[in-house]
N, CA and C atoms as an extended XYZ file, in Angstrom:
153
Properties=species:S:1:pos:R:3:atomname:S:1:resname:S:1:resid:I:1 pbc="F F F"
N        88.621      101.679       86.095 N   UNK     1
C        88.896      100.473       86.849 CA  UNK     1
C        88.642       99.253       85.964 C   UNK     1
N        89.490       98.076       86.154 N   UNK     2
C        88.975       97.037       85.171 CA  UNK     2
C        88.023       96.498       86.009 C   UNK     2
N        87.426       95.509       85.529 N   UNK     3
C        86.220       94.200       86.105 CA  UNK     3
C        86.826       93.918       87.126 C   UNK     3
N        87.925       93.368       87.565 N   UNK     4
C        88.755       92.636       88.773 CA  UNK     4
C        88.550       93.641       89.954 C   UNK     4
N        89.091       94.978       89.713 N   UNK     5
C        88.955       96.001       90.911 CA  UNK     5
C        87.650       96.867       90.787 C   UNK     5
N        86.683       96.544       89.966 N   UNK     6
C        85.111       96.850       90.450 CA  UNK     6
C        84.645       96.258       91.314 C   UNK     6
N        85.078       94.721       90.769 N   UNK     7
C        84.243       93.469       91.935 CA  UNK     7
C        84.840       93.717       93.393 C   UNK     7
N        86.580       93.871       93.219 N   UNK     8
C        86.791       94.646       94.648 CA  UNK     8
C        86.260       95.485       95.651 C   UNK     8
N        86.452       96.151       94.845 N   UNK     9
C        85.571       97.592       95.087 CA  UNK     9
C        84.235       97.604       95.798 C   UNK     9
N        83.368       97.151       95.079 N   UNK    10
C        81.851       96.807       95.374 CA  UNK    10
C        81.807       95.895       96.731 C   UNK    10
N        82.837       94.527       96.460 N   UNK    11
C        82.914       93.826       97.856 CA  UNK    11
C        83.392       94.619       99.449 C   UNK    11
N        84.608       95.825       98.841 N   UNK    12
C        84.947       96.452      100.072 CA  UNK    12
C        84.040       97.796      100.459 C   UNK    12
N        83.221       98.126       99.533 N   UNK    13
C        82.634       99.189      100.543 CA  UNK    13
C        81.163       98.687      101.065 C   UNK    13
N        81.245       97.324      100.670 N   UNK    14
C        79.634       96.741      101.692 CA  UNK    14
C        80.540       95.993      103.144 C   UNK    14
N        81.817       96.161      103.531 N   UNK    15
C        82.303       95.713      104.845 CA  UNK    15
C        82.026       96.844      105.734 C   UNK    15
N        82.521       96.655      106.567 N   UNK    16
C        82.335       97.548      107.862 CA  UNK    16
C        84.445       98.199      107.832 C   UNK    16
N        83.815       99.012      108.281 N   UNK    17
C        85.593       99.766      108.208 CA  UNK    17
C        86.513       99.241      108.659 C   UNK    17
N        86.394       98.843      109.820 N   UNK    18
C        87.001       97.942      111.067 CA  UNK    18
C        87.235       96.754      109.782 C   UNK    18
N        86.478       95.788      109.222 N   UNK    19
C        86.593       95.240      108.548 CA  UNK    19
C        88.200       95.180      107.499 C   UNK    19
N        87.138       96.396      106.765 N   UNK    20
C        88.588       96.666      105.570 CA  UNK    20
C        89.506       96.765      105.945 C   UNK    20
N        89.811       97.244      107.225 N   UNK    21
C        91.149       97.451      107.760 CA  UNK    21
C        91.901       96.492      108.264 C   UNK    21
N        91.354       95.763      108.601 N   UNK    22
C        91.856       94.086      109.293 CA  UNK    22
C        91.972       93.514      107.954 C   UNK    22
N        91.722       93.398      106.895 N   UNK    23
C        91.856       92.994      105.617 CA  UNK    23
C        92.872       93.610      105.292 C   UNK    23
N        93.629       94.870      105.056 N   UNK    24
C        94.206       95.192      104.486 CA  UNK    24
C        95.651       94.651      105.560 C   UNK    24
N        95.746       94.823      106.591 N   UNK    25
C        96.518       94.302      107.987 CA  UNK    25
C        96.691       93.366      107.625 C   UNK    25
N        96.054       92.411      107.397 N   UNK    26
C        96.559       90.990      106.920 CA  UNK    26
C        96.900       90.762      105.587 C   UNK    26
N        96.444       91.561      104.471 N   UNK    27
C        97.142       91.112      103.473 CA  UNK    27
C        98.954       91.870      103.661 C   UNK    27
N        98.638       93.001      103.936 N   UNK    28
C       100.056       93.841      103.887 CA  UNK    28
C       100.967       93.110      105.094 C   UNK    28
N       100.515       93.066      106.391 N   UNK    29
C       101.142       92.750      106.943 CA  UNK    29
C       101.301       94.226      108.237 C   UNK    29
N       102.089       94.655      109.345 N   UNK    30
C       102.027       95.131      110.059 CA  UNK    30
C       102.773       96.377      109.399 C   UNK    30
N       103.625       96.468      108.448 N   UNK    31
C       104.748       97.354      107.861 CA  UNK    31
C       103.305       98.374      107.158 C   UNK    31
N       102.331       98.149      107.050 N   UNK    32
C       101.284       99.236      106.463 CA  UNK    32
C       101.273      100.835      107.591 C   UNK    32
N       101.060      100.417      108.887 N   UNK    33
C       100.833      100.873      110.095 CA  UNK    33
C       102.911      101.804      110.313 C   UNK    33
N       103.265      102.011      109.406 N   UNK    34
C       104.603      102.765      109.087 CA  UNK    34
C       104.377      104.240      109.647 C   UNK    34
N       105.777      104.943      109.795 N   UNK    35
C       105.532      106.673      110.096 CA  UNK    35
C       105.008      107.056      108.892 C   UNK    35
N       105.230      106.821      107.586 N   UNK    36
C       104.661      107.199      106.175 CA  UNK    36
C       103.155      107.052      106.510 C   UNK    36
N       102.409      106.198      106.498 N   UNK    37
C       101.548      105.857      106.761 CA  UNK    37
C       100.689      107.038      107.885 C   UNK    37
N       101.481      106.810      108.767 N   UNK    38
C       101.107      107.792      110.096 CA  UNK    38
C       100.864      109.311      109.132 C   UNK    38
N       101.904      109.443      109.063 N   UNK    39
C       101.926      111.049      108.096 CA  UNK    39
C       100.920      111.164      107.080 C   UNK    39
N       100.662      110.034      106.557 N   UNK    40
C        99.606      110.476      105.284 CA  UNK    40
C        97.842      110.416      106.249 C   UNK    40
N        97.810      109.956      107.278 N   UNK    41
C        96.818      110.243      107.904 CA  UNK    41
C        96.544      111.192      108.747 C   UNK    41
N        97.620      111.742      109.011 N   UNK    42
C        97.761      113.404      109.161 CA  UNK    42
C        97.169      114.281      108.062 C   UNK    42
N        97.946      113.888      107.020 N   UNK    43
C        97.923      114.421      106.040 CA  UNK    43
C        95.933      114.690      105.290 C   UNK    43
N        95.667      113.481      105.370 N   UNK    44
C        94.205      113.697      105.065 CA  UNK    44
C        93.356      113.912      106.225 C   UNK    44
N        93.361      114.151      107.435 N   UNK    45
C        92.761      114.993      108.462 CA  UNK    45
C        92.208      113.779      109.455 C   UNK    45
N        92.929      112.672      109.208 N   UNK    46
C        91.752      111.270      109.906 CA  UNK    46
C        92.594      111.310      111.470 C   UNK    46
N        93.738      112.046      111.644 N   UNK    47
C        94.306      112.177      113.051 CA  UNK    47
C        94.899      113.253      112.944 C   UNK    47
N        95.226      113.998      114.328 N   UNK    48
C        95.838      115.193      114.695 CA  UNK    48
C        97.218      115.224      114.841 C   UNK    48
N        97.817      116.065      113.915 N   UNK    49
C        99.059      116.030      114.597 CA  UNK    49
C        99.563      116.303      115.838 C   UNK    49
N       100.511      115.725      116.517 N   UNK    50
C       100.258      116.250      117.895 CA  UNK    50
C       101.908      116.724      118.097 C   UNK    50
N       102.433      117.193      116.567 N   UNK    51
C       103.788      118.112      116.816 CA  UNK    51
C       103.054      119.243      117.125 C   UNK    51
């Protein structure tokens, strides 16, 4: 990682989750929250598929 995304880094895992996520919502915008999106959180076990 360079210096720029350490200091990131370090700043985002002292937020609260809820946090990071409303951060990332607003920088990206609502297009984050996509079926891709959906699928890759399938994909890493954080929701159930419900096919």
């Amino acid at each position: 990682m360079t210096d720029v995304q350490k200091k990131m880094w370090d700043a985002l895992v002292k937020m609260s989750g809820e946090d990071v996520a409303r951060l990332f919502v607003n920088w990206c915008g609502e297009q984050i929250l996509d079926d891709d999106f959906y699928k890759n959180m399938i994909d890493e076990g954080v929701i159930e598929n419900e096919e």
